[in-house]
N, C-alpha and C positions, 0 to 999 in steps of 0.2 A: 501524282507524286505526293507522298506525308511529309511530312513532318513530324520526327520522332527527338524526343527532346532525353538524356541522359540525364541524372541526377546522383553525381558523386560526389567525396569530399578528398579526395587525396588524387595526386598527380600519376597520370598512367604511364608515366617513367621509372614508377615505383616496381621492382619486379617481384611483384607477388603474385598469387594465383586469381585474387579479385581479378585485379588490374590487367593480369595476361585474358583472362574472359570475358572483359569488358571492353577492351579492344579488340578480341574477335568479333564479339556480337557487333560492335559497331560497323566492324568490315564487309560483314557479312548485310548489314543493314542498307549500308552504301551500295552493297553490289544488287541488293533488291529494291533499287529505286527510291529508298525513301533519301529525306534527306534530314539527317543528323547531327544532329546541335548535343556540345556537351559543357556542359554548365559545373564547373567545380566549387559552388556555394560561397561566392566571396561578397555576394552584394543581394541583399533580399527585394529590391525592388525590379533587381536585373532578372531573376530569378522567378519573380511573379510575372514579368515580362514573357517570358520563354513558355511560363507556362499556359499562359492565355493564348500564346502563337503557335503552339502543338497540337497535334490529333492526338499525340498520345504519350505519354510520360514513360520510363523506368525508371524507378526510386531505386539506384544500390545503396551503397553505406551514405548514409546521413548524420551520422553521431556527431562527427569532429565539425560539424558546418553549428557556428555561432546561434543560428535563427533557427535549429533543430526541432522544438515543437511547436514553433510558431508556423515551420512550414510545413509541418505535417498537418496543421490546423485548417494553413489558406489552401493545401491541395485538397482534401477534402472539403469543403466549402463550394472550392469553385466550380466540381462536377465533373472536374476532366478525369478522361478514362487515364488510368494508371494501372503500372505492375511493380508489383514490390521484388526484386531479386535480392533475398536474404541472406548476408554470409558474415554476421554475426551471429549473437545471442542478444539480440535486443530489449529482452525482459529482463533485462540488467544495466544497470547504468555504466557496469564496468563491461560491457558486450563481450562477455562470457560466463563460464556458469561455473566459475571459480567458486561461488558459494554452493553449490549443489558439490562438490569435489573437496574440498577444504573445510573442515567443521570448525574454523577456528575463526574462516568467515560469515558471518551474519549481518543481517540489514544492508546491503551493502546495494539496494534496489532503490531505486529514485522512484516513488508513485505518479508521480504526472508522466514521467516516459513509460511506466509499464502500460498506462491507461491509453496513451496518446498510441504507442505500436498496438495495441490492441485492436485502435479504433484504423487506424491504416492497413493492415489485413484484414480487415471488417471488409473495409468499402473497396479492397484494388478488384481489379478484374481477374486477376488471378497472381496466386503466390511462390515463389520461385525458390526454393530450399537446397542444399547444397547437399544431402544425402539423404537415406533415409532416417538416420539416429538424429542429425541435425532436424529432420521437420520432427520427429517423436517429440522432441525437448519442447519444440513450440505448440504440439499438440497439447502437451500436459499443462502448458501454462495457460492457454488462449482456447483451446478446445472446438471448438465449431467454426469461430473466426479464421482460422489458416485453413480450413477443410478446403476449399478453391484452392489449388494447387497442383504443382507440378516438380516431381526432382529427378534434379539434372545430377549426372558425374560430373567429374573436372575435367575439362575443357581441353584436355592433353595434347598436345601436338604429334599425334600416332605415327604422323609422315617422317616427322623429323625422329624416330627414333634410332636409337644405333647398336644395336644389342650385338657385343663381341662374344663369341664362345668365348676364349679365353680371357680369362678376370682377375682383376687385382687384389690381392690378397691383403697386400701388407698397407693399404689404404682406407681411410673411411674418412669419406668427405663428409661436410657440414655446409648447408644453403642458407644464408641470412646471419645476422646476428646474434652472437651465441646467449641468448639470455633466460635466465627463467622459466619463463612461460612455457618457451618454444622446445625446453628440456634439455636445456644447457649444461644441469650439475648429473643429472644423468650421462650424456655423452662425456663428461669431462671423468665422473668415476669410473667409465666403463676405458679408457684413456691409461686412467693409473694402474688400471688391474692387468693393462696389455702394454708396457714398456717398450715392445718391439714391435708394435700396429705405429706407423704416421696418422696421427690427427688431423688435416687438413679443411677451416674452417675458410670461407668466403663471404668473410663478411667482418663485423667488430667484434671485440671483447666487451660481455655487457655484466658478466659475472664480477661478486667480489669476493673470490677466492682464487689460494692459487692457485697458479695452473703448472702443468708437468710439462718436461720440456718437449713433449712429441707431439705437442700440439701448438699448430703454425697457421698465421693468417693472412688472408690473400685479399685482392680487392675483389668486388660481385661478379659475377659474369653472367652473358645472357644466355635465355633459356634454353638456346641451341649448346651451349659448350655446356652447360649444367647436363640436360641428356647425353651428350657423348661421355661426358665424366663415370655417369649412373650405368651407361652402358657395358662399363668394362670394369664395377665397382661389383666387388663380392659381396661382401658387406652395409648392410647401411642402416645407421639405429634411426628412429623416429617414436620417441616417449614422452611427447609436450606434458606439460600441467595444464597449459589452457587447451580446454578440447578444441579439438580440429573441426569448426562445422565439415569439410570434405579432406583435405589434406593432398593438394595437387603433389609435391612432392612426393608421399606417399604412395600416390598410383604411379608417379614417374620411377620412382623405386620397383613396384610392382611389376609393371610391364616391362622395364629393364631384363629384370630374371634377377635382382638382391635378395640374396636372405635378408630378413627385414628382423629388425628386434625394435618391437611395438610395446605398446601398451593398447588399453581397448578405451582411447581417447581420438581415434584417428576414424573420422565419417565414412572415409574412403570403405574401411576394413566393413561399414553396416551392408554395402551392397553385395546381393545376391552372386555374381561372379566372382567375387572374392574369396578364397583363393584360387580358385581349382579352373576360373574360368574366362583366362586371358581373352581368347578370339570374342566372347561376348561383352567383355569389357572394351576392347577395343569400338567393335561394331557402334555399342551407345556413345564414348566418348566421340565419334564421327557423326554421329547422325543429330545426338541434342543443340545443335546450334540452329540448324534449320526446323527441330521441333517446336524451340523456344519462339521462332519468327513465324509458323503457321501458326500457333498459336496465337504470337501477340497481334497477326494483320486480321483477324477475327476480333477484336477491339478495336480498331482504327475506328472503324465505322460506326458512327450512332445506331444501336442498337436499343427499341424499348425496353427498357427495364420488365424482367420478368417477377412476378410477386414469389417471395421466398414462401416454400412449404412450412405450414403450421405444426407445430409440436402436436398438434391433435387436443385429445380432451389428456391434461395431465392431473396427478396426483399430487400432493406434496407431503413429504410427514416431515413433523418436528419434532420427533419421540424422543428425543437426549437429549441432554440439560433442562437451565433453570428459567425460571419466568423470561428475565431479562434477554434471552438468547432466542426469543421467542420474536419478541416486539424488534428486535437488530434484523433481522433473517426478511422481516416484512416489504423493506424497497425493496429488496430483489426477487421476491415474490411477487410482486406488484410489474415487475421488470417484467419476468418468468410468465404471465399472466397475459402481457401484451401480443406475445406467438404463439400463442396456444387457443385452442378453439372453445376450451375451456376450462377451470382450474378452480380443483379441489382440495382446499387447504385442510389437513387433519391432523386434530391437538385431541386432547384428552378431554372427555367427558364435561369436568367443571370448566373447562373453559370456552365449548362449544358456540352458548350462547352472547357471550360478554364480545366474544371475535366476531360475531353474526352481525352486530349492531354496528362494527365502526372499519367492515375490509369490502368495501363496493367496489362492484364487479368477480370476489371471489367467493364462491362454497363452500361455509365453512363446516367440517363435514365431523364424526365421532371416529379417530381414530380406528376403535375396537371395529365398531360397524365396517368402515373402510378395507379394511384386512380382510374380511369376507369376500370382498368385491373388488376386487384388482383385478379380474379377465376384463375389467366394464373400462381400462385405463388402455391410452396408448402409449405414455410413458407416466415412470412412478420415480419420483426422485425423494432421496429421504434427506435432510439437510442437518442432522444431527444437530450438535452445536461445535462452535470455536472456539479455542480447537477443537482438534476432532476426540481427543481421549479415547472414549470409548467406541464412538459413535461410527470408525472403519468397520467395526467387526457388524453393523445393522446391515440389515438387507437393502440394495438401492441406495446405499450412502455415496455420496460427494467428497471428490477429495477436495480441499484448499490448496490451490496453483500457488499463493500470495503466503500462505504461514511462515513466518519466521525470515521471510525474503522481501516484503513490505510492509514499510511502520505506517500501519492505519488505522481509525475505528473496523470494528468488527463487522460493521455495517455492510463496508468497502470489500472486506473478505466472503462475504455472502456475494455481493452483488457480483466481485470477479468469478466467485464459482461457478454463478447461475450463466452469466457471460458464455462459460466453455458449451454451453447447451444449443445457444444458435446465432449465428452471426448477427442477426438486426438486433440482440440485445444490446442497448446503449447501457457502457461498464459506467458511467458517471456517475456520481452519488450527486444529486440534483436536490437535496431533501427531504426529510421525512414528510412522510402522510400524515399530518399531527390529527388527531383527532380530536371530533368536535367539543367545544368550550361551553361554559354561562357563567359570565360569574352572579354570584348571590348575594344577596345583602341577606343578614349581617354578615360583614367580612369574614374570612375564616384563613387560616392556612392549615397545611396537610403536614404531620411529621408521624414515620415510622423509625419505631426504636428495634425492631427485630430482624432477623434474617431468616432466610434459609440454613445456612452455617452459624448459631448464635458464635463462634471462635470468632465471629469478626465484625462484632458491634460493638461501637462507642458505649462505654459502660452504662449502663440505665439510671443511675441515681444522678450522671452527669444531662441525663435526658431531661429528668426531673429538674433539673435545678437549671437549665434553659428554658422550660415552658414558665416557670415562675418568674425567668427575670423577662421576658418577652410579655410576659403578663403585665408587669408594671412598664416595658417600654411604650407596650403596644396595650394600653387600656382597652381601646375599642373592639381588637380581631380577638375571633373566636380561635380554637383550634381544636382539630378532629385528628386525631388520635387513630391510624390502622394497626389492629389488633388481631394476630391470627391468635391459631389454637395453640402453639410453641412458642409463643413469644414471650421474655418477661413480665413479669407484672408490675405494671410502670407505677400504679396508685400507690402502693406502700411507699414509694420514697418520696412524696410530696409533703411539704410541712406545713402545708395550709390548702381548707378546700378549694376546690377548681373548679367551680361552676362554670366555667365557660369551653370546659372539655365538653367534648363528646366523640363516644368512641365506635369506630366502624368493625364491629367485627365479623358480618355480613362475606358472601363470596367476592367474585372480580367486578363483578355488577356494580356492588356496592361500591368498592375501591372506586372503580372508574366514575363513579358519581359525587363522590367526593373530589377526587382530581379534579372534573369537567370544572368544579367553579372556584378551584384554591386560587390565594395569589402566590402563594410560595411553598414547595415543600421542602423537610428537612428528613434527609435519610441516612443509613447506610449504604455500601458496598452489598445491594440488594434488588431482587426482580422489583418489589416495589417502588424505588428509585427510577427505574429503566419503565413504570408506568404513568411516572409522573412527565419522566420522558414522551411516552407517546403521548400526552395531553399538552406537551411544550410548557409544563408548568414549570415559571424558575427554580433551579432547585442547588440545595447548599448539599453536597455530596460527601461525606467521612468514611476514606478510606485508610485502613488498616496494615495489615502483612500486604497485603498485593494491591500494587497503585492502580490506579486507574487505566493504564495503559489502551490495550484496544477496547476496553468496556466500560469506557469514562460516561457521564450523562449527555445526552442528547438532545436535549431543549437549548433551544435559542441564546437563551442567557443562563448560566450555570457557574460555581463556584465550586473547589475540589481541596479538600483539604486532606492532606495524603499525610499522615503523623509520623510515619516510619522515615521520612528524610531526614535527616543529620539527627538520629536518634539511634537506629538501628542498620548497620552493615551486612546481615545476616539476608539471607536469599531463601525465601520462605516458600515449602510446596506445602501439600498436607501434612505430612508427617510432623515438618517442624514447628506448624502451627498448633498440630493435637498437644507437642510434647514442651511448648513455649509459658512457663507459667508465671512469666514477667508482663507480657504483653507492653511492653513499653510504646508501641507503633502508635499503640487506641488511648492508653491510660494518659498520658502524655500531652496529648489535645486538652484543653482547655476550653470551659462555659464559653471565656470572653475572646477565644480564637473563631469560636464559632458563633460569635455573636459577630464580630470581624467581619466575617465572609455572608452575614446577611446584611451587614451595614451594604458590602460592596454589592451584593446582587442588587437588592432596592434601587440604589442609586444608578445603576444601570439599565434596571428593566423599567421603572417608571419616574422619569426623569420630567415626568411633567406634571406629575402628582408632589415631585419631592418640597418639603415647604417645611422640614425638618431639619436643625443644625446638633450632629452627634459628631461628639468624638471618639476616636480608636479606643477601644479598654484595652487593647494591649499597649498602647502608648504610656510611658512613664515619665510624666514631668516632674522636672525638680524648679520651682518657684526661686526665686531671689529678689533681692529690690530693683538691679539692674538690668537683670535679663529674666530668659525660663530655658529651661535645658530641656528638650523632650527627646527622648531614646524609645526606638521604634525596631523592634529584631535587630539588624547590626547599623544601623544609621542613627547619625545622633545630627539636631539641629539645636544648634542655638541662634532665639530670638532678644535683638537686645533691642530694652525700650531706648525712644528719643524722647520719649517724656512721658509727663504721668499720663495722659489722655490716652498716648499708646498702653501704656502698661496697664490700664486700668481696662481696654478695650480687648486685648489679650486672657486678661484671668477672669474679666467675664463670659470669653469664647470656651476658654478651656477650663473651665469649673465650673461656669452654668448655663454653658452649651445656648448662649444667647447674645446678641447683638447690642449693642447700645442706638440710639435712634440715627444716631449720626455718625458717620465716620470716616477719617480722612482718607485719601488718595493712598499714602503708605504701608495703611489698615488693610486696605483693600488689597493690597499687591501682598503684603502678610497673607492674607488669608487665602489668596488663588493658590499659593506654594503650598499651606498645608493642607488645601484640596487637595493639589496632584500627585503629592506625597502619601494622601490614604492617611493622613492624622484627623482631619475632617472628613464628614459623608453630612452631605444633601439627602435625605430620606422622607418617602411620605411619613405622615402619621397616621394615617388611612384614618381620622376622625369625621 
C-alpha cells in the first residue's frame, strides 16, 4: 500500500471542474489501494510533514496557499517524486493569460513565480495539462521543461448524462457566478437582444451593470441536476475572457447535443473529437482516470534517474544587435553550453578573438565561416537580440516567452529562452561570468563619450568638463579615454592640456585591456558600458530618450542617471529621437549630477579605501549665523548651531570638506545624518 499525498489550495465542496477531478482521481486512488492524504495548504510545516510521509505527491493548483514558492522550493529540494496536474496558466501571477488576450494588459507577470513553475515542471515526473491549446500556452512559455507530459479531457461524468431529444428553447442556463472573466457581459448582451429567451443563472451576480429583467438567479446545484438541466437545454452560450485551460462545462454542453455559441477561448473546442466526434470524446473522458493512475503508479517506486539526452554539438549565432546584447545573451549561453556535447559561439570577424580569451569551455567560432558549416551542427539556435525587432525574420531565431510579460534584465530574457531548449537548463540568473581583472598602478579610470547611436550621448563638451574637474578632484588617477572611429572628438573641448589622458583607439582587445585594470568607468547608454560590465568594473551609467530598463549595467556596483525623469513625458522610439532637437533627457544632466553619482559609487564599491570627506555639489547651502539651510533635489534640512564650536565645525565640513581634530558627540550625530542623506560621501583619494 502507497501513500499518495494531494496538494491543493481550495475546498472540494467547491463545484468547479478542478475540484469535480480531483475527487475523482482521489476515488479512484482509494479504490486502487493506495492511500490518500489531502493537504489543503493551511500550515507549511504540516505540509512538509506529508511530504516526507508520501511515495508520491500531486501538485494541483498551489497559487492561493500563502507558502506558494517556498513550497515549490522545499518539494524540489527534498527529492520526492511528484506530478504537476495544471489547470491554470501559472506563467502568470494572475493564472491566466489575460495579458496574452487583452493589449491593455502588460507586466502583470511575477518573475520569481514564472521562474519557480518553470523549475517545477523541470523536475516533476511528469506534467498533467488540461487540453491540448492549454499545454501549447506552456509549451511557448517553458518550452522543453513541460515536454514530460500528458493531456487529459475533462473528467465528465459520461454515466450521469441525460440527453432529451426534446429541448428547451426558451431557456439558457448560466453555471457559476456571473462575472467577467467567465463571460458574463456577453451572456447578459446576448439577454437583451432576446427579451423573450429566460436567462436562468445559478449562481451570484458579479457584474456592475444593469441587468434586464429575463435574467433570474437561483442557488448552485450539483453536477447531476447541472447535466439534466444541459440535457434538455437547446441552447447554451460559453464566451469567457479568461481562457478555459479545458472548459468542463463546455464538453457537458457538448455531449449534451447544445448548440454551443463559443469563442475560441474554450480548451475543450482544441481536441481532436471536437466537433464531429462525440463517441471518441466520450471513450477518452472514460478511460483518462485510469491512464492518469497507470501512469502515476510507475513513479511510486524509486526509479534511478535516467541521464537526460544532450543537445549534441550545438551552434549559436548573435548576428542582430549591438555590442551590449552580446555580453547579456552570455549566462545563457554558458547555461545552453552545460547540455550540449559541445558549443559553438559565432560573432563577427572583429570580435572572434577578444570572445576566444575570456568564454571557457565555449568555441568561439567566425560567423561567415560558420554559415558554410551548419550540416557539421545538431542544433543551430540564432539568438538575435532583445527584443527581438528584427531578429524573427533570421534563420533559427528564438522567440522570447518573457518579452513584455516579465520585468527583468535582458540577461533573465536570454536565459528563459535558452530554458525552452531542455529541461536540465537551470532558468536562475545565478551571475555573471565577470571576466578576468588586474588592476595597475598608476591608477586609471575608463570613460567613453561615444556610442553606437551618437542621438544618445551626454553632450561631449560636458564630457570635457568632467575629465577636468576629476582632474583636480582626483590628482593622482589617470584616465583612458575609448575612442572608436565615429566617435566625437572629445580633445577640442578641453581648456587645458591633459596629460594624464590616454586614448584607446585600438579593437575589443584593446578595450577589454583597459577595462581588465579601471577602477571606475564612466559611459553612455552604449556596448562599451555593457563591457565594462563584463569586467564588473563599477560604472556611472547616462542614460538619455530610453532608461535603462532591461539593459541597465551589470557590474556589481553601478550608478544610473536617467535625465529624461520629471524633464521629459514624451515616449521615445526612433523616429522621435531622429526628429527631437531639444534633447532635454541628455542636455539637462549636469557636470556636478554626475560628479553625484561617482561620489555615490566610490563610497560603495571601496569602502575601505574611502579616507576622503566630499560634499554633494548638487547640495545648496545657505549659511547664517544661527543655522545653514542645505536644499538637496526636493528635501531641505536645516542644521542649527548650539554654539560656536558647532558652527564652526559645520562650515569647516561644508566648505572645506574637513574636520577639526576634535569633535563633540552632537558633531558626530550631525554628521552620520548628512552621510545618510548623500549630502556627505566618504571617498578614497586613491593617493
Amino acid at each position: 500500500m502507497n501513500s499518495v499525498l494531494f496538494l491543493h489550495d481550495t475546498s472540494l465542496a467547491t463545484p468547479r471542474g478542478a475540484e469535480l477531478t480531483i475527487k475523482q482521481l482521489i476515488r479512484l486512488g482509494e479504490q486502487r489501494q493506495h492511500t490518500v492524504t489531502l493537504d489543503y495548504l493551511r500550515n507549511f510545516d504540516a505540509t512538509k510533514r506529508n511530504i516526507q510521509n508520501s511515495d508520491l505527491i500531486i501538485v494541483c493548483s498551489i497559487t492561493r496557499c500563502q507558502y506558494e514558492l517556498e513550497l515549490i522550493n522545499y518539494l524540489i529540494s527534498s527529492k520526492a517524486p511528484y506530478i504537476k496536474i495544471e489547470y491554470d496558466y501559472n506563467f502568470c501571477v494572475r493564472r491566466n493569460i489575460l495579458c496574452t488576450v487583452d493589449r491593455k494588459v502588460t507586466n502583470c507577470c511575477n518573475p520569481d513565480k514564472f521562474h519557480h513553475y518553470r523549475n517545477l515542471y523541470a523536475n516533476a515526473k511528469f506534467n498533467a495539462f488540461q487540453s491540448p491549446s492549454h499545454y501549447k500556452a506552456h509549451v511557448d512559455f517553458f518550452g522543453d521543461a513541460v515536454s514530460n507530459h500528458m493531456i487529459k479531457p475533462p473528467t465528465v461524468h459520461v454515466e450521469d448524462l441525460q440527453i432529451s431529444e426534446e429541448k428547451i428553447e426558451d431557456t439558457i442556463p448560466f453555471f457559476g457566478d456571473l462575472n467577467y472573466l467567465k463571460g458574463g457581459y456577453a451572456y447578459v448582451e446576448y439577454a437583451k437582444e432576446h427579451p423573450n429567451i429566460n436567462f436562468t443563472v445559478y449562481g451570484e451576480n458579479k457584474l456592475r451593470t444593469e441587468l434586464p429583467s429575463n435574467i433570474s438567479f437561483h442557488e448552485p446545484i450539483p453536477n447531476k441536476e447541472v447535466l439534466k438541466i444541459l440535457g434538455k437545454t437547446k441552447t447554451f452560450i460559453c464566451q469567457p475572457v479568461w481562457p478555459e485551460p479545458s472548459g468542463r462545462l463546455a464538453a457537458e454542453a457538448f455531449l449534451s447535443g447544445c448548440n454551443i455559441i463559443s469563442n475560441d477561448r474554450i480548451g475543450t473546442f482544441s481536441f481532436d473529437f471536437y466537433p464531429n466526434n462525440k463517441d471518441k470524446a466520450i471513450y477518452e473522458m472514460k478511460t483518462i482516470l485510469d491512464e492518469f493512475w497507470n501512469r502515476a503508479e510507475q513513479n511510486i517506486k524509486k526509479k534511478p534517474e535516467t541521464k537526460t539526452n544532450s543537445l549534441g554539438k550545438v551552434l549559436v549565432y548573435k548576428s542582430y544587435g549591438g555590442l551590449g546584447d552580446i555580453f547579456f545573451s552570455i549566462p545563457a549561453i554558458k547555461k545552453l553550453a552545460k547540455v550540449s556535447d559541445s558549443l559553438h559561439f559565432a560573432v563577427a570577424p572583429r570580435l572572434v578573438d577578444f570572445f576566444t580569451n575570456h568564454l571557457e569551455g565555449i568555441t568561439v567560432v567566425n560567423e561567415e565561416a560558420a554559415r558554410q558549416q551548419e550540416d557539421n551542427y545538431d542544433n543551430i539556435y540564432e539568438l538575435g537580440n532583445y527584443p527581438a525587432f528584427r531578429g524573427y525574420d533570421l534563420p533559427h531565431a528564438l522567440k522570447y516567452p518573457t518579452h513584455k510579460k516579465v520585468k527583468q534584465h535582458s540577461i533573465a530574457h536570454y536565459i528563459d529562452t535558452v530554458s525552452k531548449l531542455h529541461k536540465d537548463i537551470n532558468n536562475s540568473y545565478d551571475g555573471f561570468p565577470y571576466f578576468k581583472t588586474s588592476k595597475e598602478n598608476p591608477k586609471y579610470y575608463v570613460l567613453h563619450h561615444g556610442a553606437g547611436f551618437l542621438l544618445k550621448i551626454w553632450p561631449t563638451e560636458k564630457y570635457a568638463q568632467l575629465i577636468e574637474t576629476l582632474s583636480e578632484l582626483f590628482p593622482t588617477l589617470n584616465c583612458k579615454i575609448i575612442k572608436g572611429p565615429n566617435d566625437p572628438d572629445i580633445e577640442a573641448y578641453f581648456t587645458k592640456p591633459m596629460p594624464h589622458i590616454e586614448y584607446i583607439t585600438g579593437g575589443m582587445i584593446d578595450v577589454g585591456n583597459a577595462m581588465a585594470g579601471a577602477l571606475f568607468h564612466i559611459g553612455n547608454d552604449a556596448g562599451i558600458t555593457h563591457v565594462a560590465g563584463a569586467y564588473n568594473v563599477p560604472t556611472v551609467g547616462i542614460y538619455g530618450p530610453t532608461g535603462p530598463g532591461s539593459w541597465g549595467s551589470f557590474s556589481e556596483n553601478n550608478e544610473i542617471i536617467w535625465g529624461k525623469k520629471g524633464v521629459c513625458n514624451i515616449r521615445c522610439n526612433y523616429d522621435v529621437i531622429l526628429n527631437c532637437d531639444h534633447k532635454v533627457c541628455l542636455n539637462s544632466i549636469t557636470v556636478n549630477r554626475v560628479v553625484e553619482a561617482i561620489y555615490k559609487l566610490l563610497q560603495k564599491t571601496y569602502p575601505e579605501l574611502s579616507n576622503t570627506l566630499k560634499v554633494n555639489p548638487q547640495a545648496v547651502i545657505d549659511f547664517s549665523n544661527k543655522d545653514c539651510l542645505i536644499k538637496l533635489y526636493d528635501n531641505e534640512f536645516l542644521l542649527e548651531y548650539h554654539d560656536d564650536s558647532m558652527k564652526n565645525q559645520i562650515e569647516d565640513l561644508l566648505q572645506k570638506e574637513c574636520l577639526v581634530a576634535k569633535q563633540d558627540m552632537s558633531f558626530n550625530m550631525v554628521l552620520e545624518v548628512l552621510k545618510q542623506q548623500h549630502i556627505i560621501f566618504n571617498i578614497p583619494s586613491f593617493s
